[in-house]
C-alpha positions as CSV (number, residue, x, y, z in Angstrom):
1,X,-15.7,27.4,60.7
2,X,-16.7,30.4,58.8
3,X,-14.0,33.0,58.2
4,X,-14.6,36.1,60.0
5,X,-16.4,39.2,58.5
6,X,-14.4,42.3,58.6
7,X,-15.3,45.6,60.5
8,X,-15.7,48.5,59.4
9,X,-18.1,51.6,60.1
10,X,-17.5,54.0,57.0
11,X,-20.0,52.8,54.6
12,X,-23.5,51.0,54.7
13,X,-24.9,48.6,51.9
14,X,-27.5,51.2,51.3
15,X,-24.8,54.1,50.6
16,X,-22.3,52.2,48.4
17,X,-25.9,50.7,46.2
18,X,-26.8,54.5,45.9
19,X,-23.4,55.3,45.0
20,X,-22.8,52.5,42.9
21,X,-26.0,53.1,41.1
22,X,-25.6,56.4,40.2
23,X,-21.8,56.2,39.3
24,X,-23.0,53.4,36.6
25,X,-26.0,55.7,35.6
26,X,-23.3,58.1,34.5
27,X,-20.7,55.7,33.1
28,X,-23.1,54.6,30.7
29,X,-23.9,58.1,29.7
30,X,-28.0,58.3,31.0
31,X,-28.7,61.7,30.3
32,X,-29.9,62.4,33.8
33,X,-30.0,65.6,36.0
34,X,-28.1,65.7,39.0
35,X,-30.3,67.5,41.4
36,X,-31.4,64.4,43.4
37,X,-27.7,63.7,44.9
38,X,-28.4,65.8,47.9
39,X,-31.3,64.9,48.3
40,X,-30.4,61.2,48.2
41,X,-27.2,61.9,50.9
42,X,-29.8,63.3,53.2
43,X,-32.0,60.1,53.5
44,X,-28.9,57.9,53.7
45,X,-27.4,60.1,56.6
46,X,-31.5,59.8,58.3
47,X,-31.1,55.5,57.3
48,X,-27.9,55.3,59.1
49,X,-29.4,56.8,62.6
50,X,-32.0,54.9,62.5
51,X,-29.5,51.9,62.0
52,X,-28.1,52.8,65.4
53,X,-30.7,53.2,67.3
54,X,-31.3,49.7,69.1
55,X,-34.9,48.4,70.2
56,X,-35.8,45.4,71.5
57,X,-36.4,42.6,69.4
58,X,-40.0,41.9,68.0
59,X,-41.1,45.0,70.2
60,X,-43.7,47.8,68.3
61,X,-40.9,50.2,68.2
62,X,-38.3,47.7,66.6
63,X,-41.0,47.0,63.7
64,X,-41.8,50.3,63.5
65,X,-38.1,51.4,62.8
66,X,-37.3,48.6,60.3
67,X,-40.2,49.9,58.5
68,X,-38.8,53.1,58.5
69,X,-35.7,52.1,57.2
70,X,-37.2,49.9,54.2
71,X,-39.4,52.8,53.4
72,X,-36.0,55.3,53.0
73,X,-33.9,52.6,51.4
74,X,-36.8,52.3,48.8
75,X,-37.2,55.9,48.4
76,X,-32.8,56.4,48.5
77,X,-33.0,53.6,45.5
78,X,-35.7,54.7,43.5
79,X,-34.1,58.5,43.5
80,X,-30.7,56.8,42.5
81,X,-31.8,55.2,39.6
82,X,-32.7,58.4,38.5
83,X,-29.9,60.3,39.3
84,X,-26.3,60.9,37.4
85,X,-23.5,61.2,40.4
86,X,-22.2,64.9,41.2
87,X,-19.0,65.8,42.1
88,X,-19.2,65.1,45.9
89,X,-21.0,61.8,45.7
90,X,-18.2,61.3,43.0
91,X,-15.4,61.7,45.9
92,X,-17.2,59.9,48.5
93,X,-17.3,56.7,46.0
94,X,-13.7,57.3,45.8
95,X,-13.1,57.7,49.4
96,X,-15.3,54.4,50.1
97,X,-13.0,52.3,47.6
98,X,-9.7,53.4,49.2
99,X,-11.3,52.1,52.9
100,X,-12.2,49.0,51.4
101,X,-9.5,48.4,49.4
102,X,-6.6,49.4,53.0
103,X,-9.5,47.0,54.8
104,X,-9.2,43.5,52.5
105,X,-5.4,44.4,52.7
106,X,-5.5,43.7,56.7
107,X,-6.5,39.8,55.6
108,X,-3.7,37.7,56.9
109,X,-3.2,35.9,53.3
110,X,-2.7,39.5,51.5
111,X,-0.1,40.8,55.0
112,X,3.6,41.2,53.9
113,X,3.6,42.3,50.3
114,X,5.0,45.1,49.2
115,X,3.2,46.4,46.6
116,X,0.9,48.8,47.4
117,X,0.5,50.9,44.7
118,X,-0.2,48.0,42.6
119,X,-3.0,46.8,44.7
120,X,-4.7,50.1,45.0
121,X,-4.2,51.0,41.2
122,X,-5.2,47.9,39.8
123,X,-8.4,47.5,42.2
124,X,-9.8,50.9,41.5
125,X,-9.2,50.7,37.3
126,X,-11.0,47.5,37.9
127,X,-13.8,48.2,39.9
128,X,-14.6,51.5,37.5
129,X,-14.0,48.9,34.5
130,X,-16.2,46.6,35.4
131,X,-19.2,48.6,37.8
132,X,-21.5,48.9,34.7
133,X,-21.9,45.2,35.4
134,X,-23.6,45.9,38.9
135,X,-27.3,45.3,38.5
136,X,-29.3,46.2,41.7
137,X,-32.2,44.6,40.6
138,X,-31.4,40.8,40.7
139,X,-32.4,38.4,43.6
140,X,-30.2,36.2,44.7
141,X,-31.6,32.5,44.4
142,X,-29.6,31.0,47.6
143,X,-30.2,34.0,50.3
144,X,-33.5,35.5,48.2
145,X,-32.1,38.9,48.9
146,X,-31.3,41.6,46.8
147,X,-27.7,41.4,45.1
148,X,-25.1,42.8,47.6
149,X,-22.7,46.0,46.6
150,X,-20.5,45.5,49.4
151,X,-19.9,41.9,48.0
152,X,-19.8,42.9,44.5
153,X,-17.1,45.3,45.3
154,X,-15.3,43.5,47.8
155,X,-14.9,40.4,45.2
156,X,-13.6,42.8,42.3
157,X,-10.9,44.2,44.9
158,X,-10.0,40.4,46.6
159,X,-9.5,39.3,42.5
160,X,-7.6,42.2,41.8
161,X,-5.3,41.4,45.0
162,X,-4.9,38.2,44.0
163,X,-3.9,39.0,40.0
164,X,-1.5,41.1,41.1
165,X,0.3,38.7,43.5
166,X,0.3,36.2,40.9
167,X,1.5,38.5,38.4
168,X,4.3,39.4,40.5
169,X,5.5,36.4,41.7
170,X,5.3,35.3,37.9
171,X,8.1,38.2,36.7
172,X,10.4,37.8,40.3
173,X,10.5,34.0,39.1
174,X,11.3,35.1,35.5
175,X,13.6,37.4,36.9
176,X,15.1,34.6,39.4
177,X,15.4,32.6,36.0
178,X,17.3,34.8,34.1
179,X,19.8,35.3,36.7
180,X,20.3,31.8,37.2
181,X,20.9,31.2,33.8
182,X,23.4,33.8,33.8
183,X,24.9,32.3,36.9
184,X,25.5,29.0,35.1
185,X,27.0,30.4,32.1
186,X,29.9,32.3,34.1
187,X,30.2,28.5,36.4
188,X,29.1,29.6,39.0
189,X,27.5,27.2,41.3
190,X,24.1,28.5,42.0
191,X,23.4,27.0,45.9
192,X,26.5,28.2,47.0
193,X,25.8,31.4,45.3
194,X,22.1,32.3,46.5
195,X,23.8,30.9,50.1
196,X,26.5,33.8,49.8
197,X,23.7,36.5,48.4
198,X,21.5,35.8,51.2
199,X,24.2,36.2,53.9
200,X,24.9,39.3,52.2
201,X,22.2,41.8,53.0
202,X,18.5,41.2,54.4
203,X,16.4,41.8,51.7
204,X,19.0,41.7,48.3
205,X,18.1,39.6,45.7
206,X,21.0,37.4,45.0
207,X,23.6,39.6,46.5
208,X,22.5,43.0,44.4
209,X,22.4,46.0,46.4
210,X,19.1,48.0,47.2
211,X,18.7,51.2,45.5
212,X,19.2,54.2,47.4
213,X,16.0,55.1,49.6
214,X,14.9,59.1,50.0
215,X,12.2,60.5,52.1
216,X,10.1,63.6,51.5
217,X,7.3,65.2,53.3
218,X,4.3,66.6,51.7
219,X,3.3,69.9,53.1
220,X,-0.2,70.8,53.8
221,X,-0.7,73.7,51.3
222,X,1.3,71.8,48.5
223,X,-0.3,70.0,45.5
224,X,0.4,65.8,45.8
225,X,0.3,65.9,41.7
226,X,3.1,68.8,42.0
227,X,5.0,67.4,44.8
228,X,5.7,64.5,42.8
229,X,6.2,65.6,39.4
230,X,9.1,68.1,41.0
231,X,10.5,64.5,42.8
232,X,10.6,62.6,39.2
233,X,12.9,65.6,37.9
234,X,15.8,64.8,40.3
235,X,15.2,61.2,41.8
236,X,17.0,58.9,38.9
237,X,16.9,55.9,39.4
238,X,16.8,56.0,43.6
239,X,13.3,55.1,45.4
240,X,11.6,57.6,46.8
241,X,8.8,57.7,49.9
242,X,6.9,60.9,50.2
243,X,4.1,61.2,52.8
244,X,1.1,63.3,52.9
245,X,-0.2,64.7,55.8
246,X,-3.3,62.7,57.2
247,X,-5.8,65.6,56.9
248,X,-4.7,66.0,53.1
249,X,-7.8,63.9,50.8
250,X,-6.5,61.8,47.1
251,X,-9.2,62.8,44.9
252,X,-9.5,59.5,42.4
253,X,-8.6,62.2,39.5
254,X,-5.8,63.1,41.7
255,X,-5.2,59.6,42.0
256,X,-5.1,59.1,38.1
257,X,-2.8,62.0,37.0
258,X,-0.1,60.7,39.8
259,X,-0.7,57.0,38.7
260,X,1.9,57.2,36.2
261,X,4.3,58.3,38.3
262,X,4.7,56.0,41.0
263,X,7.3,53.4,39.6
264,X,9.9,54.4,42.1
265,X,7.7,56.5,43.9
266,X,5.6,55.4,46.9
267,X,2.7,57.8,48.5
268,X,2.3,56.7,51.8
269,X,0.0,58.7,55.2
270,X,2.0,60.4,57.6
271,X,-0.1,57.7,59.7
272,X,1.7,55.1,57.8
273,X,4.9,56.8,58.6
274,X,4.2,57.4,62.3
275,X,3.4,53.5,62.9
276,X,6.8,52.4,61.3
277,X,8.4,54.6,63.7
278,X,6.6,53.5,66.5
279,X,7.6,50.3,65.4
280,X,11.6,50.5,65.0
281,X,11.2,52.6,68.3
282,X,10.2,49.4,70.2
């Protein structure tokens, strides 16, 4: 049985090849003019309707609208390859990683880890690594198709996923390691000891305390990068949660100055935050 596709309705193939296209035209320093983005986000806001509009199969109409489509996907591509990204298209490309990156997460092999900021940090350094690698051009010899963006990106974040889980579990068994061996030299027997630290709180590792947790609440007409550079001067060495309202936007800049900051720091939706509540309320 194939495994299923995941949903989602906030990109098309045709958008993220555009997007893709033009991020790598820039990347690789085209000397290009950027007067064709708005152009190009006006025929892949006209493919999209025509997308949803539904005809019966095989009937004049159908034909008619997949040669429509074609026609603007050709036109959306050739104008891309042309194009350096602007500033917008620049966010939107950002804003279409972040869904697809919160999407893979919902895959019940990636449910129940905790690292978050990992996944999304690693994923997007990658993905802007290695996107220079994305040629639009090639055929693919099973499917005789052209080569898929959404795949290409989707496979750079399900890697990335999967590097950091093994990464992690690498250093918690180091970790686990060291203790042990520290265990042993004091005599101490370790089953009865990792019996006694799991009795002792849900969650401890091997009966050490959790570090202190502390909430904080982003307001609208605050900066994130400034919101969290004022938490570092007083947090120590405690955790801290802050949440940003739902309406507020990470720009991937934004993303990038804050990045460095988040080792005891976790950003987090007021969305996020209303579902765990909803949750403990139950």
């Amino acid at each position: 049985m194939k495994p299923k596709r995941i949903k989602h309705d906030y990109t098309s193939e045709v958008e993220l090849s555009s997007l893709l296209i033009r991020e790598k035209n820039k990347k690789i320093g085209k000397n290009l003019p950027l007067t064709y983005n708005s152009r190009i986000n006006e025929y892949i806001t006209m493919h999209t309707k025509l997308n949803r509009i539904k005809y019966e199969k095989n009937s004049k109409k159908y034909f008619q609208k997949n040669a429509l489509k074609n026609k603007i996907r050709d036109r959306i591509i050739f104008l891309s390859e042309r194009t350096n990204i602007d500033d917008a298209s620049h966010e939107r490309f950002g804003e279409v990683i972040l869904l697809m990156i919160k999407h893979i997460l919902t895959k019940p092999n990636f449910s129940g880890y905790t690292y978050a900021t990992d996944f999304y940090s690693d994923a997007i350094y990658k993905i802007f690594t290695y996107l220079h690698n994305f040629d639009h051009t090639l055929i693919s010899e099973r499917t005789n198709n052209r080569v898929n963006a959404f795949a290409y990106i989707s496979q750079i974040i399900h890697n990335s996923i999967v590097f950091i889980i093994k990464k992690k579990n690498n250093e918690n068994k180091k970790i686990n390691n060291v203790v042990d061996s520290k265990i042993c030299d004091l005599g101490i027997d370790i089953t009865n000891h990792k019996k006694e630290a799991h009795l002792s709180h849900a969650g401890d590792v091997y009966g050490f305390k959790k570090q202190k947790v502390i909430e904080f609440f982003l307001n609208e007409n605050n900066s994130l990068f400034d919101e969290v550079t004022n938490i570092r001067k007083t947090l120590g060495d405690k955790i801290a949660y802050l949440y940003y309202p739902e309406s507020y936007k990470i720009s991937i800049e934004e993303f990038y100055k804050i990045k460095p900051f988040l080792n005891n720091i976790n950003v987090l939706s007021m969305k996020h935050y209303k579902k765990q509540r909803s949750q403990y309320a139950l």
